[in-house]
NUMAR-260246 format. One record per residue (C-alpha): residue in one letter; chain; z negated, x negated, y. Coordinates in steps of 0.2 Angstrom, whole numbers, always signed. Each point is the difference from the previous one (the first is absolute). Last residue first. Example, Ala and Ser with C-alpha at 12.3 -4.5 7.8 and 13.67 -1.06 7.14 Angstrom:
code=S unit=A c3=-36 c1=-68 c2=-5
code=A unit=A c3=-3 c1=+6 c2=-17
REM end
This chain:
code=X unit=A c3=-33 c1=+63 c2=+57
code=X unit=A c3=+4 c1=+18 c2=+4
code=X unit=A c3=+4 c1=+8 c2=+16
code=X unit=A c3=-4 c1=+18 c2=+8
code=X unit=A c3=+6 c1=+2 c2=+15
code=X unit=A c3=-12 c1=+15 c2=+11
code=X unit=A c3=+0 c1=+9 c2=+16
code=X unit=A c3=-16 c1=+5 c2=+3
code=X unit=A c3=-6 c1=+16 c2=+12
code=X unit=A c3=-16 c1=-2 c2=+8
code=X unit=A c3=-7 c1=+14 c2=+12
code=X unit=A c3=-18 c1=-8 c2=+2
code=X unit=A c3=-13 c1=+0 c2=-10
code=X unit=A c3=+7 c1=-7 c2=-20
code=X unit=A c3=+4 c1=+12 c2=-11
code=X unit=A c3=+20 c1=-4 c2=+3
code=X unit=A c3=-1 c1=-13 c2=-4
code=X unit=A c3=-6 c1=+3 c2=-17
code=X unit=A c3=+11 c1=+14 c2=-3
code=X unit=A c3=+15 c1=-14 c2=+6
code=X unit=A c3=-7 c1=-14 c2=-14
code=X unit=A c3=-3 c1=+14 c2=-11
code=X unit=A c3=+19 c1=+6 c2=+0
code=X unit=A c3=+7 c1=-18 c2=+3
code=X unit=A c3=-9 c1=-3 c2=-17
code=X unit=A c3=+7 c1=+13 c2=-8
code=X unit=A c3=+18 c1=-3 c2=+4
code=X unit=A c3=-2 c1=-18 c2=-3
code=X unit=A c3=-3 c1=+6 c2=-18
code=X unit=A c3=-19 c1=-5 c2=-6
code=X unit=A c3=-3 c1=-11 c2=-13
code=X unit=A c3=-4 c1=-18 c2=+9
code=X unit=A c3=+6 c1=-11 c2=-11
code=X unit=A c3=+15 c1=-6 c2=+9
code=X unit=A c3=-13 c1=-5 c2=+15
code=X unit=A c3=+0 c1=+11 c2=+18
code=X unit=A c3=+3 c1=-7 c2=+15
code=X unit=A c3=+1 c1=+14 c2=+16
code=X unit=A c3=+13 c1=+1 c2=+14
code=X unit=A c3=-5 c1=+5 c2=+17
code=X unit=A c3=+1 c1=+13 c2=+14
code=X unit=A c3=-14 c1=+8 c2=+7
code=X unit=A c3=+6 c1=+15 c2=+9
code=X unit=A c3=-10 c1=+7 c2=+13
code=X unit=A c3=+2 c1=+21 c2=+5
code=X unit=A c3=+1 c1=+13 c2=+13
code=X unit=A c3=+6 c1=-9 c2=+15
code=X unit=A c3=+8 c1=-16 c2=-11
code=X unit=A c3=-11 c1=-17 c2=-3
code=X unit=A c3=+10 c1=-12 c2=-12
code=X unit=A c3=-13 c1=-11 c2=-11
code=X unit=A c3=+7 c1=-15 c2=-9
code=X unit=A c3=-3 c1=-8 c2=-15
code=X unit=A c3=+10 c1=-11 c2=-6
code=X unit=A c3=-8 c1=-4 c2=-17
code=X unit=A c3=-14 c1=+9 c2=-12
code=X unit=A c3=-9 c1=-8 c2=-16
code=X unit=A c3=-2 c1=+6 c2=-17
code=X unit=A c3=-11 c1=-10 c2=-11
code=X unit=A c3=-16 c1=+10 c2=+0
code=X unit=A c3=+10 c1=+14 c2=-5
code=X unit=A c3=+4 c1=+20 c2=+8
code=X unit=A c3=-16 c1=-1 c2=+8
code=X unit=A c3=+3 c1=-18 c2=+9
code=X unit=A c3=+15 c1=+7 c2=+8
code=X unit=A c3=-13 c1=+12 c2=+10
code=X unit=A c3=-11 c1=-14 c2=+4
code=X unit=A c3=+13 c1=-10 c2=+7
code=X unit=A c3=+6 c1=+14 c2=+9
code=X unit=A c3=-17 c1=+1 c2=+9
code=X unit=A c3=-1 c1=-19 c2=+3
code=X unit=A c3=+19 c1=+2 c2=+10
code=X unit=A c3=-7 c1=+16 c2=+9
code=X unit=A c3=-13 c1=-13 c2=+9
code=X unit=A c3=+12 c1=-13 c2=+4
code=X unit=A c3=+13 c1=+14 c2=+8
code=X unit=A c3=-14 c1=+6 c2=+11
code=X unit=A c3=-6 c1=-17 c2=+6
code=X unit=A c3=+17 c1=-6 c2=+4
code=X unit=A c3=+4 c1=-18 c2=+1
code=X unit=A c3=+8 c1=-1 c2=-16
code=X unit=A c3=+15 c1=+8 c2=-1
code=X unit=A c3=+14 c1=-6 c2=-14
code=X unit=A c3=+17 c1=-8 c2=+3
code=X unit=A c3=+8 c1=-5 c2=-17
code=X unit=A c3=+9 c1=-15 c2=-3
code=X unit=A c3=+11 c1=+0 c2=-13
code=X unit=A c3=+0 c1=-17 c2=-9
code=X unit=A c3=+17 c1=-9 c2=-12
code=X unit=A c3=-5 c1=-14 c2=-11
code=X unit=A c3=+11 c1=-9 c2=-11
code=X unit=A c3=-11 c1=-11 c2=-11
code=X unit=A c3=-5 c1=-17 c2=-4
code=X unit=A c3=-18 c1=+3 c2=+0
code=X unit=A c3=-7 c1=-11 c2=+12
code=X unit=A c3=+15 c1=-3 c2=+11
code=X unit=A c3=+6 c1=+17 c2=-1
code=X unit=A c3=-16 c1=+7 c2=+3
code=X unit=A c3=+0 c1=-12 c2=+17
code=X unit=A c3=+15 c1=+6 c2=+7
code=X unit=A c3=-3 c1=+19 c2=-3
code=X unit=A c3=-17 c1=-4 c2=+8
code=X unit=A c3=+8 c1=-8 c2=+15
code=X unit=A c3=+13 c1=+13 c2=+2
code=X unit=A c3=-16 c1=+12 c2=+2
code=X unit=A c3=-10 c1=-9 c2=+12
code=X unit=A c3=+16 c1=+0 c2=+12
code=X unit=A c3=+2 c1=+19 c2=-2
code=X unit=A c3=-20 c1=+0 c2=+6
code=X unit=A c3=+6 c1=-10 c2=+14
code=X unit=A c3=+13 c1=+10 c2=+6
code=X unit=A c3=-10 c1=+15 c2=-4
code=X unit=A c3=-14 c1=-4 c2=+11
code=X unit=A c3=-15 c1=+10 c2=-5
code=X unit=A c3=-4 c1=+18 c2=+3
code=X unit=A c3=+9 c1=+8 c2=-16
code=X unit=A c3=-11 c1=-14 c2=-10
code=X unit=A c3=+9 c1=-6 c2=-18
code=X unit=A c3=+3 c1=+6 c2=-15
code=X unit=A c3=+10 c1=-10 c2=-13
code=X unit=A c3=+12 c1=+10 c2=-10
code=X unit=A c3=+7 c1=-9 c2=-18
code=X unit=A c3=+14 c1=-8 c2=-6
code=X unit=A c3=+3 c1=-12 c2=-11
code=X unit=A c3=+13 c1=-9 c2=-10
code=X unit=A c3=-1 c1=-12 c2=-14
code=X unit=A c3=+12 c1=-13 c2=-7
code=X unit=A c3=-10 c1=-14 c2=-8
code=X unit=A c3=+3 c1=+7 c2=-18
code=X unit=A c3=+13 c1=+14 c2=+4
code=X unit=A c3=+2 c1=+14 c2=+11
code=X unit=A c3=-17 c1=+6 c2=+0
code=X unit=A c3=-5 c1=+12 c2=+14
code=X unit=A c3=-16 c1=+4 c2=+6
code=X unit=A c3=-5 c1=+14 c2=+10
code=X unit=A c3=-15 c1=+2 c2=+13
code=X unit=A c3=-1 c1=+17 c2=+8
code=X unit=A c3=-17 c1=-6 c2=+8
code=X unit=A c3=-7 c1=-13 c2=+11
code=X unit=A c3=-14 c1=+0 c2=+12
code=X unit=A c3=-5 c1=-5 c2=+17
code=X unit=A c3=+12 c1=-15 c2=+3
code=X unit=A c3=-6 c1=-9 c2=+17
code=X unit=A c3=-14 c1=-11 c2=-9
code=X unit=A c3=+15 c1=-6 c2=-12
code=X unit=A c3=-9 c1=-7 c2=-17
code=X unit=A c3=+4 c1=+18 c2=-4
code=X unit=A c3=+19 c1=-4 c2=-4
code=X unit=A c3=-4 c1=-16 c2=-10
code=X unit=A c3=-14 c1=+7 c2=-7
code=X unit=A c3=+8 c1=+18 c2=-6
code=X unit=A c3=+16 c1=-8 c2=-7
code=X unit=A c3=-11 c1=-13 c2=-10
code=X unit=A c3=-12 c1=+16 c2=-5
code=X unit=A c3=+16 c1=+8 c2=-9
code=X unit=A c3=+6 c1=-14 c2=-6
code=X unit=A c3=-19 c1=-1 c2=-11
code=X unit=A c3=+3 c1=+18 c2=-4
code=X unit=A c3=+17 c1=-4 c2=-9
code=X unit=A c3=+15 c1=+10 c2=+9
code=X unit=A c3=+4 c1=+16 c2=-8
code=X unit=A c3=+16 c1=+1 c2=-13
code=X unit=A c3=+15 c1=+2 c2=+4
code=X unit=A c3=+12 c1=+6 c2=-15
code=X unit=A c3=+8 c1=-17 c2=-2
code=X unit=A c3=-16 c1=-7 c2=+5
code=X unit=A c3=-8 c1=+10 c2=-15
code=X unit=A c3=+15 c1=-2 c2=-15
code=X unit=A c3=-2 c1=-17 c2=-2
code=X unit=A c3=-20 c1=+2 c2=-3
code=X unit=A c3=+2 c1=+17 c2=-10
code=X unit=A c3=+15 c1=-9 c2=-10
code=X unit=A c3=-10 c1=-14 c2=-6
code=X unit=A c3=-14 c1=+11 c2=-7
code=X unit=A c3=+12 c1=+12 c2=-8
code=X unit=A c3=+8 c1=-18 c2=-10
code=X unit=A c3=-14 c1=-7 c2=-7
code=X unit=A c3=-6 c1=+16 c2=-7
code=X unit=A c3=+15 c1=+3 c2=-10
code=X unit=A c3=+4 c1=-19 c2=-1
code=X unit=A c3=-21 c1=+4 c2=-9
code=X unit=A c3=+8 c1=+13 c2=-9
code=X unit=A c3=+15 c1=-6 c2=-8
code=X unit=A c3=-11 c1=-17 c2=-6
code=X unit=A c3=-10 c1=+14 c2=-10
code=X unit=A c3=+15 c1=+8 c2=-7
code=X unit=A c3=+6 c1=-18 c2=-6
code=X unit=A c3=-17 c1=-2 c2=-7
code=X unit=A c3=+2 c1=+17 c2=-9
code=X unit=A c3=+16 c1=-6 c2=-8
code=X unit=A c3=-5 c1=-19 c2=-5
code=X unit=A c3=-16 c1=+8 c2=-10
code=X unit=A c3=+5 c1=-2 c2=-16
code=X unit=A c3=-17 c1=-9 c2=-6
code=X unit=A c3=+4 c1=-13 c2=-14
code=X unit=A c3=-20 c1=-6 c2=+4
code=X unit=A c3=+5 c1=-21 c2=+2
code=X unit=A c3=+20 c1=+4 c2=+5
code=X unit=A c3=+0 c1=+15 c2=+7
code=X unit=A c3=-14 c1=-1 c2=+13
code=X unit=A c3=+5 c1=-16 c2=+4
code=X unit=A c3=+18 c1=+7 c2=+4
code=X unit=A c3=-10 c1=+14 c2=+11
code=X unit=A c3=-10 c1=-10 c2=+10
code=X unit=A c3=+14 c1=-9 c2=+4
code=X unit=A c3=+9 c1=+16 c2=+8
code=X unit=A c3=-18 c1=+2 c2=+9
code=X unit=A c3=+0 c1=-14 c2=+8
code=X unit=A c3=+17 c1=+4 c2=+2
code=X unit=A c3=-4 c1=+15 c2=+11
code=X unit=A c3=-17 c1=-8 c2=+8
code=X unit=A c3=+11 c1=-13 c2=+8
code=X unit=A c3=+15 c1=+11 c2=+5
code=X unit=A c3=-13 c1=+11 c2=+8
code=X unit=A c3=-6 c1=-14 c2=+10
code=X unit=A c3=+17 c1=-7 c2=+4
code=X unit=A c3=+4 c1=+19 c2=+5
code=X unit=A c3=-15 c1=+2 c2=+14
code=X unit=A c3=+5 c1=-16 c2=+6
code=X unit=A c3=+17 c1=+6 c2=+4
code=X unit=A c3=-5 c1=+15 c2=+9
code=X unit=A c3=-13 c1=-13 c2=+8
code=X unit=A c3=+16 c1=-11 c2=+5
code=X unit=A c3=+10 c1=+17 c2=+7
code=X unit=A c3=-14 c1=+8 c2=+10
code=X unit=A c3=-3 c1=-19 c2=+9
code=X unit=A c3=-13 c1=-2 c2=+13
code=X unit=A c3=+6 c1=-20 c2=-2
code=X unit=A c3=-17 c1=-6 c2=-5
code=X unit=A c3=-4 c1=+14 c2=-10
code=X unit=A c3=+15 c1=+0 c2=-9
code=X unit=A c3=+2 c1=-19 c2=+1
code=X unit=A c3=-17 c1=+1 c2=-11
code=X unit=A c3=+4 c1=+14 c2=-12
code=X unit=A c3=+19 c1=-6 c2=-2
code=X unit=A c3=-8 c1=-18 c2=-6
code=X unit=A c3=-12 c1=+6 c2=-12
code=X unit=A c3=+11 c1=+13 c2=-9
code=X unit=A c3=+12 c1=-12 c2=-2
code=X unit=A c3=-13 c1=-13 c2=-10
code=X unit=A c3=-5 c1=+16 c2=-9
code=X unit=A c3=+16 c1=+3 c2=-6
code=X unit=A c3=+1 c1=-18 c2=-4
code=X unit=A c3=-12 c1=+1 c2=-12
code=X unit=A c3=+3 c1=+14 c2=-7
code=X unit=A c3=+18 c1=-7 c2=-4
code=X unit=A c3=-10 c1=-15 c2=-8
code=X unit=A c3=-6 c1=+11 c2=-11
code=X unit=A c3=+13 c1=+9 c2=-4
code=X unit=A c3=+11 c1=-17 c2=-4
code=X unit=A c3=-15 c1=-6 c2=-10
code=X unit=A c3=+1 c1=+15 c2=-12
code=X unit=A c3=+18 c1=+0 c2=-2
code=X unit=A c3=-1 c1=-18 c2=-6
code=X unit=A c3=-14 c1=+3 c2=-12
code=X unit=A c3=+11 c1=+15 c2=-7
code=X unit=A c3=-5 c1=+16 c2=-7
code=X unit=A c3=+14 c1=+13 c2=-7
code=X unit=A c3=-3 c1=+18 c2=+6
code=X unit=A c3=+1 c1=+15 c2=-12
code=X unit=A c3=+11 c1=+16 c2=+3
code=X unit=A c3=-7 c1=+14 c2=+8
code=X unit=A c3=+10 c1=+16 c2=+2
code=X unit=A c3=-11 c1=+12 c2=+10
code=X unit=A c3=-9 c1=-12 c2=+10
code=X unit=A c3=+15 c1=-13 c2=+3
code=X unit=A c3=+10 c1=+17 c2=+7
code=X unit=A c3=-15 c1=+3 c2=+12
code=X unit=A c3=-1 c1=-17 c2=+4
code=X unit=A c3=+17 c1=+1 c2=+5
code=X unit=A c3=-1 c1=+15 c2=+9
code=X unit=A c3=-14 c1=-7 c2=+10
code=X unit=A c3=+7 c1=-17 c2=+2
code=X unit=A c3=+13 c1=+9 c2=+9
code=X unit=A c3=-10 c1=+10 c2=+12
code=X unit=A c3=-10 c1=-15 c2=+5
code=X unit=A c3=+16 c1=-10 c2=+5
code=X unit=A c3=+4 c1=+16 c2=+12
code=X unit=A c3=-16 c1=-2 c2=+8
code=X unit=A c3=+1 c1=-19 c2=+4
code=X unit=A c3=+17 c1=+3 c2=+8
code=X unit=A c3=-9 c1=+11 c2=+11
code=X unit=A c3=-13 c1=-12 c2=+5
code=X unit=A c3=+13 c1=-13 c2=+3
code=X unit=A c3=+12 c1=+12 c2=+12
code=X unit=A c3=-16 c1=+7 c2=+9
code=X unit=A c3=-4 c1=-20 c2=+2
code=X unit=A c3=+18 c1=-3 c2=+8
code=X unit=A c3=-1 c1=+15 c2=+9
code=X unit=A c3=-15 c1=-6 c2=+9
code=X unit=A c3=+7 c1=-18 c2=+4
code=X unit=A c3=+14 c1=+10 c2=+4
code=X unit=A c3=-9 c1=+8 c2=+14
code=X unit=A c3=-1 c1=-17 c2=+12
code=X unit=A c3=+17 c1=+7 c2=+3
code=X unit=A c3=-1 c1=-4 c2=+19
code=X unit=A c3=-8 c1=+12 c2=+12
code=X unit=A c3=+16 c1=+3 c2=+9
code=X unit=A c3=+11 c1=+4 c2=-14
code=X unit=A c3=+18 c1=+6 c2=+3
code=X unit=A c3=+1 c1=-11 c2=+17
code=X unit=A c3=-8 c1=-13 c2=-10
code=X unit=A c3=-16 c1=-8 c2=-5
code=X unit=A c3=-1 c1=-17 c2=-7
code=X unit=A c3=+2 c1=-1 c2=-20
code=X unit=A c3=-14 c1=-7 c2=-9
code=X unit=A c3=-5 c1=+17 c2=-10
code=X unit=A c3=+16 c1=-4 c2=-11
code=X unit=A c3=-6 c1=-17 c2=-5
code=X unit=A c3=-16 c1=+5 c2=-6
code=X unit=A c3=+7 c1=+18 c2=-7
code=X unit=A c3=+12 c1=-12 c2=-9
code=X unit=A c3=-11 c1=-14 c2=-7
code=X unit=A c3=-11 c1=+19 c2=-7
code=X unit=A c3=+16 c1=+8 c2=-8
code=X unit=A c3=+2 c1=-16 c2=-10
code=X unit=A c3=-19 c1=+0 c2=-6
code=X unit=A c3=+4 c1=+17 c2=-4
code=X unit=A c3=+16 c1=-6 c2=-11
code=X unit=A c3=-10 c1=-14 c2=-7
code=X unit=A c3=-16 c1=+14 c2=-6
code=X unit=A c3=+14 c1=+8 c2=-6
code=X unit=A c3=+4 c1=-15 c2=-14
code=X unit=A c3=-19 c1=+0 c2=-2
code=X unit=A c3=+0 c1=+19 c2=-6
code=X unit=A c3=+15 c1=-5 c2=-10
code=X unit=A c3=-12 c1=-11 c2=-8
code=X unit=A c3=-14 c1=+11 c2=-2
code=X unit=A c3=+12 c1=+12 c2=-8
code=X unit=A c3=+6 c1=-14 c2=-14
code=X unit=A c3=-21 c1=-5 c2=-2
code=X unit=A c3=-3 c1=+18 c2=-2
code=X unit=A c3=+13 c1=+2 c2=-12
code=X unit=A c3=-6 c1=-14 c2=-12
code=X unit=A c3=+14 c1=-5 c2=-11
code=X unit=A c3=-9 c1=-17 c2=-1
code=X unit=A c3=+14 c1=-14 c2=+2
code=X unit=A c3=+10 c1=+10 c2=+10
code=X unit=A c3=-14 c1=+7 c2=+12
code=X unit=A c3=-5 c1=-16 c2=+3
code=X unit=A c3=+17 c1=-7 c2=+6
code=X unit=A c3=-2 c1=+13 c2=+12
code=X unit=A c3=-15 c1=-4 c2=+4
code=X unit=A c3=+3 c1=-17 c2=+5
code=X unit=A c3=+16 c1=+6 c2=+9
code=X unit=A c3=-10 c1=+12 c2=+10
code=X unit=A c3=-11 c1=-11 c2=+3
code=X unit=A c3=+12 c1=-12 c2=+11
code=X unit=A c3=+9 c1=+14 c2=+9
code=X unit=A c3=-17 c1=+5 c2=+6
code=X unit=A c3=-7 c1=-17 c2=+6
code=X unit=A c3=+19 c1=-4 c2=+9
code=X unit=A c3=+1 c1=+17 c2=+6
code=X unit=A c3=-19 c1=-3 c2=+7
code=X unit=A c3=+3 c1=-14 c2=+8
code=X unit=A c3=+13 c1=+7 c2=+11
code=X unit=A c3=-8 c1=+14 c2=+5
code=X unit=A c3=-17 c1=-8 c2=+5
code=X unit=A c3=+11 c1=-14 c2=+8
code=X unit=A c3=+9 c1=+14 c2=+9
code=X unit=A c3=-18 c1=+9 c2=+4
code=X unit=A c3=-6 c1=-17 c2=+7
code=X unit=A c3=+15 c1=-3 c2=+12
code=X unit=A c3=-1 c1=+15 c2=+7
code=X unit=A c3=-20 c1=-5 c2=+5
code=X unit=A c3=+5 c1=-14 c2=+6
code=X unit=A c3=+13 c1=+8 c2=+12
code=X unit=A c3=-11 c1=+13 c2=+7
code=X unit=A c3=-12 c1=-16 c2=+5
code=X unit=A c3=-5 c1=-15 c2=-9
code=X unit=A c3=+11 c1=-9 c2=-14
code=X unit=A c3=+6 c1=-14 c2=+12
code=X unit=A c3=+7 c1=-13 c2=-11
code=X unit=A c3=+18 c1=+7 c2=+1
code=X unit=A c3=-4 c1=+17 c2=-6
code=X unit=A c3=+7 c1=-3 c2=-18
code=X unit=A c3=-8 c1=-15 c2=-1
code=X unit=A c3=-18 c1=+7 c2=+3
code=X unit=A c3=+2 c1=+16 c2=-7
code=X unit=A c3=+3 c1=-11 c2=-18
code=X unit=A c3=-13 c1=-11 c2=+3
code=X unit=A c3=-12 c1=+17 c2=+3
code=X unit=A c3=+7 c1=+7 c2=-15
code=X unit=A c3=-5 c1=-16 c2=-10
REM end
């Protein structure tokens, strides 16, 4: 049904950035109509029960619309064509929308909680109703139908916003699973349990709701590129027999299908630099054809010829080595004065690594300088 819709709204041709828009507003709009629709089931449930947990799971329904709202319109925000004001697009709103969605989440937990709360310390009995029963469990039913479809356009799609809302249509499912739970409970055992399961639907929103803001909130933040982009980058660059190595690579998300990157190529001092800048425009072009992206490459010159320079390059290694396996060194270069060599370069170090950059410039230059000969090292430290 969500792919039928996609498929009228974008003209037939469902492929592409514009497909995928499409499938978030047919996400967004079906779930209003889903959500508006069980919510005045379980409202009318409520009424002819009394049950507070089936009155708060419908108002949690009735928000569920809103969010489903708030996703149509990040989808159709996030479409807009860059401007002068916005160059990269607002493929961002797509984020926002989904920070908005697991916020409203939040806030919906908070207010079952107090009413639960109230229920727990003030309990009043809860009518049973065949009627009411069905409409809750056909509720669960189509929770779990919703729950189905955002998890598989989510994935398909790469979406933050349509998992945040998978993640809600699953706890939305186990939440009045558990409201109905509780009317049975009263009516074959005369259990008054209707306030502690409305505490325990506030919980799982609870729950619900902090995982969806951790994956809304990261590329908003700018989270680290996925290692299996990472190794793409490195192929298609590497692939190049002229590029020696690549480092200081950053990637910057803009938006579903709106990335930038940038990262130093090195490339042989003594080759042709016309033609070595002429390798790196068509690498730039061709990560832009394969992954969509805006790629920008600084080319750095880097000797290669000479034996002496080659030799003290293995012997940094080593040295960068003893501050953490995974550290690695970049242009290096050794400057030859009538008293001293400098050996210039800029070390890699991992987040993890727990040393200061202070301290490890500090062995990194005592290491140096234990080596024969009069070294000195003029260090950058870098973390990645």
């Amino acid at each position: 049904m969500i792919a039928l819709i996609a498929k009228l709204l974008s003209k037939g041709n469902p492929d592409g950035m514009q497909g995928r828009h499409m499938i978030g507003v047919a996400c967004g709009a079906t779930g209003i109509a889903l959500n508006v629709l069980l919510f005045g089931g379980k409202l009318a449930a409520a009424g002819i029960t009394g049950a507070v947990s089936i009155r708060a799971d419908a108002f949690n329904n009735l928000s569920d619309a809103g969010t489903s709202l708030v996703t149509l319109v990040g989808f159709l925000l996030s479409r807009q064509r860059p401007d002068t004001k916005h160059p990269f697009g607002h493929g961002r709103m797509e984020y926002i929308a989904g920070l908005t969605v697991a916020m409203a989440v939040l806030l919906m937990g908070f207010s079952l909680l107090q009413t639960s709360v109230e229920k727990i310390l003030h309990p009043s009995p809860v009518s049973f109703s065949l009627v009411s029963t069905l409409i809750l469990a056909g509720a669960v039913a189509v929770k779990l139908i919703m729950f189905a479809y955002n998890r598989k356009y989510g994935k398909l799609t790469d979406s933050a916003t349509l998992s945040a809302a998978a993640t809600d249509s699953l706890s939305d499912a186990m939440a009045t699973s558990a409201v109905l739970a509780a009317a049975l409970c009263q009516h074959f055992f005369s259990w008054q349990i209707d306030g502690y399961v409305g505490l325990l639907v506030s919980l799982l929103i609870f729950i619900s709701a902090i995982k969806a803001l951790k994956e809304t909130m990261e590329p908003l933040l700018g989270k680290s590129p996925s290692p299996e982009l990472i190794h793409e980058i490195e192929s298609i660059v590497l692939a190049n027999p002229e590029i020696i190595s690549m480092h200081d690579l950053a990637v910057h998300d803009y938006g579903p299908g709106r990335l930038m990157i940038s990262l130093h190529a090195e490339v042989p001092a003594e080759g042709d630099m016309i033609a070595l800048h002429d390798t790196i425009d068509n690498t730039e072009h061709e990560l832009r054809d394969k992954l969509g992206c805006t790629a920008v490459i600084h080319m750095d010159p880097v000797v290669t010829s000479d034996e002496r320079t080659a030799e003290m390059l293995g012997r940094i290694s080593e040295l960068v080595k003893a501050l953490d396996e995974r550290a690695s060194f970049h242009d290096f270069r050794m400057v030859e004065g009538p008293t001293h060599t400098n050996l210039i370069f800029d070390v890699v170090l991992p987040f993890d690594v727990k040393i200061s950059d202070e301290q490890a410039k500090q062995r990194i230059q005592h290491m140096v300088r234990a080596l024969q000969g009069n070294y000195y090292a003029v260090v950058e430290i870098d973390r990645e």
